[in-house]
N, CA, C and O atoms as CSV, one atom per row, in Angstrom:
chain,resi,resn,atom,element,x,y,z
A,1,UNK,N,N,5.877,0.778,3.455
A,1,UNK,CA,C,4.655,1.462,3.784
A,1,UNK,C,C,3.541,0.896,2.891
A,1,UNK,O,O,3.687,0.411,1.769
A,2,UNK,N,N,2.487,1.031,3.534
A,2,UNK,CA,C,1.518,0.383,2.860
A,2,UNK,C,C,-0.241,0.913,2.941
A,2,UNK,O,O,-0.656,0.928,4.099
A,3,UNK,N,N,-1.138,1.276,2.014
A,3,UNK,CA,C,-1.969,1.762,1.905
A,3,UNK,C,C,-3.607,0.950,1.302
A,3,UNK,O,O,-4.055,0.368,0.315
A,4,UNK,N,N,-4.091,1.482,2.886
A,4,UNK,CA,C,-5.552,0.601,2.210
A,4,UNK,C,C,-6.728,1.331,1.297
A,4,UNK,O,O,-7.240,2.450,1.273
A,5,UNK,N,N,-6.860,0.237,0.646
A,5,UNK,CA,C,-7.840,0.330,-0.695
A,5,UNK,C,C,-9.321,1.426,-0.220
A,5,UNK,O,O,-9.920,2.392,-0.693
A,6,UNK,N,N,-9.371,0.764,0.686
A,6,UNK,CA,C,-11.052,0.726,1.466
A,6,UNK,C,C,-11.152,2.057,1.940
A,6,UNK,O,O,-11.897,2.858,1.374
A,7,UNK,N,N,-10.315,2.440,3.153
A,7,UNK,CA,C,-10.221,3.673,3.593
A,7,UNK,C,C,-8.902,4.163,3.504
A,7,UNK,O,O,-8.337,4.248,4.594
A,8,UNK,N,N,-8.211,4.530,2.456
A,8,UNK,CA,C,-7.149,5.132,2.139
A,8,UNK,C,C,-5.824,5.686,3.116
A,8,UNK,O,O,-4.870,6.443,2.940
A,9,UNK,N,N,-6.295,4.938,4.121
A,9,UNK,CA,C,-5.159,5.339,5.453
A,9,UNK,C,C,-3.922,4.700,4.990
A,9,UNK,O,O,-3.938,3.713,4.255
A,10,UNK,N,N,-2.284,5.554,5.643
A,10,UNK,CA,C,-1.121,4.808,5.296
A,10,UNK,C,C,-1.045,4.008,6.993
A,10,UNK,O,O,-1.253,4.350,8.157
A,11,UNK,N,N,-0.504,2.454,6.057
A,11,UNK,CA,C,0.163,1.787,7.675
A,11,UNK,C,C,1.535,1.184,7.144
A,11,UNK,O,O,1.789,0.405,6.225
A,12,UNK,N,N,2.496,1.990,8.288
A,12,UNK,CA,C,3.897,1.964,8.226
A,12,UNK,C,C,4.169,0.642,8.235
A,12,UNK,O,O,4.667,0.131,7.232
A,13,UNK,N,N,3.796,-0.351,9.720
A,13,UNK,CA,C,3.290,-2.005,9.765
A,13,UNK,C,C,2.851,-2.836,9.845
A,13,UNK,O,O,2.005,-2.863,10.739
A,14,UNK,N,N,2.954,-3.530,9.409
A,14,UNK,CA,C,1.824,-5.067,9.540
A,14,UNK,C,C,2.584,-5.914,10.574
A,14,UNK,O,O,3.804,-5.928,10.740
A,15,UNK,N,N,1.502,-6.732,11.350
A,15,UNK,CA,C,2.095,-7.944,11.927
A,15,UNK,C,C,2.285,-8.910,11.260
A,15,UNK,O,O,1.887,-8.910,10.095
A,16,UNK,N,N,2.855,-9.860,11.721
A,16,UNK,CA,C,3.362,-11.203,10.529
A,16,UNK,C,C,2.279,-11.655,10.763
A,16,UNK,O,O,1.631,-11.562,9.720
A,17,UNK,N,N,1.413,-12.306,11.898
A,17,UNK,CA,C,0.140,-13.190,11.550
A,17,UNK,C,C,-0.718,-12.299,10.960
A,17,UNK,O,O,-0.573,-12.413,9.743
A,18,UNK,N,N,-1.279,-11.733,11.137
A,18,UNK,CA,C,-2.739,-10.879,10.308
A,18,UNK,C,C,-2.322,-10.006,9.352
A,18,UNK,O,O,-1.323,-9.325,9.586
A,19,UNK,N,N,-2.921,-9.894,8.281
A,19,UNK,CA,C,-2.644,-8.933,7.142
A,19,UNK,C,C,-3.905,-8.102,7.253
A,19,UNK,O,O,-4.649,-8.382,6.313
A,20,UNK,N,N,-4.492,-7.057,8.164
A,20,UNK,CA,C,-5.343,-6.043,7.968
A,20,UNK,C,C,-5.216,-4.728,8.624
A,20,UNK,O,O,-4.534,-4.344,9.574
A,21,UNK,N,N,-6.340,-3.958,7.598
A,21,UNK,CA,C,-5.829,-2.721,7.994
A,21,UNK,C,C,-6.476,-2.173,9.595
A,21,UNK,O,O,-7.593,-2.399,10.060
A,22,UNK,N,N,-5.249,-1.333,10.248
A,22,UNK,CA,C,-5.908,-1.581,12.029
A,22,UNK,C,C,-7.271,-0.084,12.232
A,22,UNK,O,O,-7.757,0.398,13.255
A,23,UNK,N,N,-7.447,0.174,11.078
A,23,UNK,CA,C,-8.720,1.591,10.757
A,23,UNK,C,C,-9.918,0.685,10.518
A,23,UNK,O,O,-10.722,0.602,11.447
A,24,UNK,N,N,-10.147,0.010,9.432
A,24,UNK,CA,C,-11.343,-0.539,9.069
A,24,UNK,C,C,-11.391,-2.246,8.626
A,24,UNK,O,O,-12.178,-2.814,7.869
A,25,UNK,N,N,-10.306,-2.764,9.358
A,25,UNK,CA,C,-10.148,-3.964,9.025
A,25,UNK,C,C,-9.954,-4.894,7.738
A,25,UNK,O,O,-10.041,-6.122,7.737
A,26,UNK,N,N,-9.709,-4.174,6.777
A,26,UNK,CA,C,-9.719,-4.860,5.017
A,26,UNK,C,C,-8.709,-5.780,5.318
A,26,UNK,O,O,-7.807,-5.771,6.156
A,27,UNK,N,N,-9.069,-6.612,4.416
A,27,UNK,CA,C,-7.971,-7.580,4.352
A,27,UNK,C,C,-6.864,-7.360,3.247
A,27,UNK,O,O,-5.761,-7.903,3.194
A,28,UNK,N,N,-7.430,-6.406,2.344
A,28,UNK,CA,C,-6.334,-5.685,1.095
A,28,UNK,C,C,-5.631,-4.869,1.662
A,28,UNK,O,O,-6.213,-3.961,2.255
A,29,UNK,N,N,-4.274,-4.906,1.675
A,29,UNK,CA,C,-3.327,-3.490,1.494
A,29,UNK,C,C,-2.158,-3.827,0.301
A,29,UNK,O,O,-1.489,-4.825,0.036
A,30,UNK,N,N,-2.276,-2.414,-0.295
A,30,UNK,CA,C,-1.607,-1.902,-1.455
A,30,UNK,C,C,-0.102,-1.559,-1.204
A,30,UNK,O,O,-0.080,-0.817,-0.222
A,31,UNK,N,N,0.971,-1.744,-1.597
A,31,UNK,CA,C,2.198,-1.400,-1.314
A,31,UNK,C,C,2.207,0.434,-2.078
A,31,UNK,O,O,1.999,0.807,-3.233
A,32,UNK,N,N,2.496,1.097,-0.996
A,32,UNK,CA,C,2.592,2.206,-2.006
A,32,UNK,C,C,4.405,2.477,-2.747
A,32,UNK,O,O,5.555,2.265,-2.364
A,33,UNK,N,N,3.870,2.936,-3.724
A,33,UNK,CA,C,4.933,3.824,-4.609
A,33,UNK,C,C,5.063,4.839,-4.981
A,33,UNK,O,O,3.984,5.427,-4.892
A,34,UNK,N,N,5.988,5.587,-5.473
A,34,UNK,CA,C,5.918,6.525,-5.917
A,34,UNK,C,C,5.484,7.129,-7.002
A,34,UNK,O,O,5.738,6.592,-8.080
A,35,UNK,N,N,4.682,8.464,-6.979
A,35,UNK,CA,C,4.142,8.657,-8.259
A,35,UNK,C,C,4.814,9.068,-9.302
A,35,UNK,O,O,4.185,9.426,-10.298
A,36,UNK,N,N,5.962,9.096,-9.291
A,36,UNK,CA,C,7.096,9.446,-10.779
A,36,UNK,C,C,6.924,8.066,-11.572
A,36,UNK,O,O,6.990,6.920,-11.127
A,37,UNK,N,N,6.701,8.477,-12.779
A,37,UNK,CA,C,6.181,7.468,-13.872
A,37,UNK,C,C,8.068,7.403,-14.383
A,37,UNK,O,O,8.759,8.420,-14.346
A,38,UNK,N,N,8.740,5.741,-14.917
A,38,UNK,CA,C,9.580,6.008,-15.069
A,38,UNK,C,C,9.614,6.305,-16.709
A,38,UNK,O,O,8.758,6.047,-17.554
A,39,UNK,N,N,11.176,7.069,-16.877
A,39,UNK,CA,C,11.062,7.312,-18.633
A,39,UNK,C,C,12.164,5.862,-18.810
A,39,UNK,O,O,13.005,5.387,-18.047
A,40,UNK,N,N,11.651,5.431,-20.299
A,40,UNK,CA,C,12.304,4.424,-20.932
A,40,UNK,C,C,12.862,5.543,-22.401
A,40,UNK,O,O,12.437,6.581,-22.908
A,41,UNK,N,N,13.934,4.676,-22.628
A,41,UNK,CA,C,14.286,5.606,-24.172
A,41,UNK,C,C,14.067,4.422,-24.985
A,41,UNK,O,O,13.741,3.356,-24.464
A,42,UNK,N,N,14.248,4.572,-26.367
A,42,UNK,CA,C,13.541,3.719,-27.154
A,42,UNK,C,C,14.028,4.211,-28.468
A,42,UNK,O,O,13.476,4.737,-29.434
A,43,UNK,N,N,16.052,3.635,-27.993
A,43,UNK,CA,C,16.921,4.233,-29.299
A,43,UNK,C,C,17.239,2.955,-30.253
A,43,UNK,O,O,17.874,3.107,-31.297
């Protein structure tokens, strides 16, 4: 899944030739993740 910068819409896919978003056309999209920050220990 993947989320644009510009107008914050999620798009599930992309086509293989064009990389934009099909709302406002950006050529950026962001891979989203999840917002759980991970814990490291540090023994």
């Amino acid at each position: 899944m993947y989320v644009c910068p510009k107008c914050g819409k999620e798009i599930e896919k992309i086509e293989q030739k064009f990389v934009r978003c099909p709302y406002c056309g950006s050529r950026i999209l962001m891979k989203k993740r999840p917002p759980i920050a991970k814990e490291v220990s540090t023994d």
